[in-house]
C-alpha positions in Angstrom: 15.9 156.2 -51.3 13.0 156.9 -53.6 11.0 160.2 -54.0 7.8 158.4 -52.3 9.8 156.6 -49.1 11.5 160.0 -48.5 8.4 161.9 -48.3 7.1 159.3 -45.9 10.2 159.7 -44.0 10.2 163.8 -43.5 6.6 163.3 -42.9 7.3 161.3 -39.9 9.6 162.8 -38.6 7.5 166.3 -38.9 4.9 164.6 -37.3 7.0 163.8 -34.4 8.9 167.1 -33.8 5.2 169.4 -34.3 3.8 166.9 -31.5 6.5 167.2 -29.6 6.7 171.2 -29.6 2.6 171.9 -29.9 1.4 169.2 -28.0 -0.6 167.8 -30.8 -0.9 165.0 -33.5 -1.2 167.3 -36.9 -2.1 165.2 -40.3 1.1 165.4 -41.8 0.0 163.9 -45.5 2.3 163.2 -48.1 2.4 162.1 -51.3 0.8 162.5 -54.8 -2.3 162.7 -53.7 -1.9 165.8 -51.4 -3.4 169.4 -53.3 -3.8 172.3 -52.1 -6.3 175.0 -54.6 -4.7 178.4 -55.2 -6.3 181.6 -55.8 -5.1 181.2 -59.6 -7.5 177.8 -59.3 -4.4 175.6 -59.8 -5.0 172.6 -57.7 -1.0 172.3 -56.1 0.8 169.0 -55.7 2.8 169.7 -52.5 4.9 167.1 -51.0 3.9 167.2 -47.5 1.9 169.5 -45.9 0.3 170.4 -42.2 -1.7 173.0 -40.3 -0.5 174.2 -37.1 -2.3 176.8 -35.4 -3.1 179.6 -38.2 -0.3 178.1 -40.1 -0.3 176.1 -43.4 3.5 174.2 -43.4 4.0 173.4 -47.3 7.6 171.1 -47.3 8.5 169.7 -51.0 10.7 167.3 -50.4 14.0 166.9 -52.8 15.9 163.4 -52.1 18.6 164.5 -54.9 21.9 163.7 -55.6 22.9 167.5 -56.5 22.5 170.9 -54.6 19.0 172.7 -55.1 19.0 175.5 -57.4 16.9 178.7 -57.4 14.4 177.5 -60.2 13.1 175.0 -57.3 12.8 177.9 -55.0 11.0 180.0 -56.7 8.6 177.5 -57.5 7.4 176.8 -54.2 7.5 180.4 -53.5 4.9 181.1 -56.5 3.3 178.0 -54.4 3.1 179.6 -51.3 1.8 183.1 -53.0 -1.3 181.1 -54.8 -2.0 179.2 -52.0 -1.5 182.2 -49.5 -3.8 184.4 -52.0 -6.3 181.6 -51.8 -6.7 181.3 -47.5 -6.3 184.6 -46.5 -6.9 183.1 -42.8 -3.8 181.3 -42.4 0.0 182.4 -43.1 1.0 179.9 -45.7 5.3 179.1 -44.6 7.1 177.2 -46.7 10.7 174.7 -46.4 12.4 172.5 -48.5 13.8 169.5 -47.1 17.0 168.1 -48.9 19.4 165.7 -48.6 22.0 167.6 -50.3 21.0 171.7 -49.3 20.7 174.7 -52.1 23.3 176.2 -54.3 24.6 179.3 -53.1 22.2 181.9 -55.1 19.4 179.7 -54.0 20.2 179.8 -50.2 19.9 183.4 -50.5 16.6 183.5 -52.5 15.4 181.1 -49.7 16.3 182.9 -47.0 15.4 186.3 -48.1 12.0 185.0 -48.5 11.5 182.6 -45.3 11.9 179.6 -46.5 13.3 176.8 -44.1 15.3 174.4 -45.4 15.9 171.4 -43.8 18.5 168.9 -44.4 17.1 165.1 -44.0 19.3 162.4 -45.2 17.2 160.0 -43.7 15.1 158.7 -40.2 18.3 158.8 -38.4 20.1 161.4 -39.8 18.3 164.5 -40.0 18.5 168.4 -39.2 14.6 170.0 -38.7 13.8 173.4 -37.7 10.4 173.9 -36.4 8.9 177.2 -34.7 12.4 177.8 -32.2 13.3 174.6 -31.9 16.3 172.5 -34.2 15.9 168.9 -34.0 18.9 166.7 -34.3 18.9 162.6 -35.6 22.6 161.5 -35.5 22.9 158.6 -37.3 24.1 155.3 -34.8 22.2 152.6 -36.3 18.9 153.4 -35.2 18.5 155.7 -32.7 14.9 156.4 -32.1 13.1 159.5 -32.3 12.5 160.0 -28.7 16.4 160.2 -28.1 16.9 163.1 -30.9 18.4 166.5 -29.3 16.0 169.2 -29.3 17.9 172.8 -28.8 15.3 175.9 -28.1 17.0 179.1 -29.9 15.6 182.2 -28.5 13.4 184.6 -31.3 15.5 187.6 -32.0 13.8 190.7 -31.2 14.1 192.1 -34.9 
């Protein structure tokens, strides 16, 4: 799968799962095309991205055939900072959807710092996290979104 078709892909299914939990149709663009200005003036190229509430989702999307390492972390962490520093009246959360999850150092980075990562290998085979809720795609040969488990996992009182 190419970089552009599995952008389209996580932003479809993101589309789906925030409708289905909010109640609402978010613009979930992806793509080139999508920037987002930081407070350094940096005008960020962020794979797909969508505003919930008083939150700004940033989700770079990495359809490679290794294990993410830390390097891509931090980036979009220096992402979300800029972008945070720039609108002060939203939290800025970040996730990395993979096909192939983070090498161990970078799992750690990521989950010190909140950032979600979400395994999508493709439409029907996927593993999203979104607010409390994990949706499941198990691949069958084309099981439609509307048939995906949706498990609610309580929020910890920490």
């Amino acid at each position: 799968m190419k970089a552009a078709e599995y952008e389209r892909v996580v932003s479809d299914l993101l589309t789906a799962i925030v409708e289905t939990v909010d109640g609402l149709a978010p613009d979930v663009p992806p793509g080139r095309s999508n920037r987002l200005k930081g407070a350094s003036g940096y005008s960020h190229q962020i794979d797909v991205s969508f505003r919930a509430g008083s939150d700004l989702h940033l989700v770079e999307c990495k359809c490679w055939s290794k294990r993410i390492k830390v390097d891509a972390v931090l980036t979009l962490l220096a992402r979300i900072y800029d972008i945070q520093a720039a609108n002060p009246s939203v939290t800025v959360r970040g996730a990395l959807a993979t096909t192939k999850g983070l090498q161990r150092g970078a799992d750690k980075v990521a989950s010190h710092f909140g950032i979600v990562v979400q395994l999508v290998q493709s439409a029907n085979e996927f593993a999203l996290r979104y607010k409390n809720h994990i949706h499941l795609g198990l691949k069958d040969g084309g099981m439609p979104l509307a048939d995906t488990l949706t498990v609610a996992i309580p929020r910890s009182s920490r």
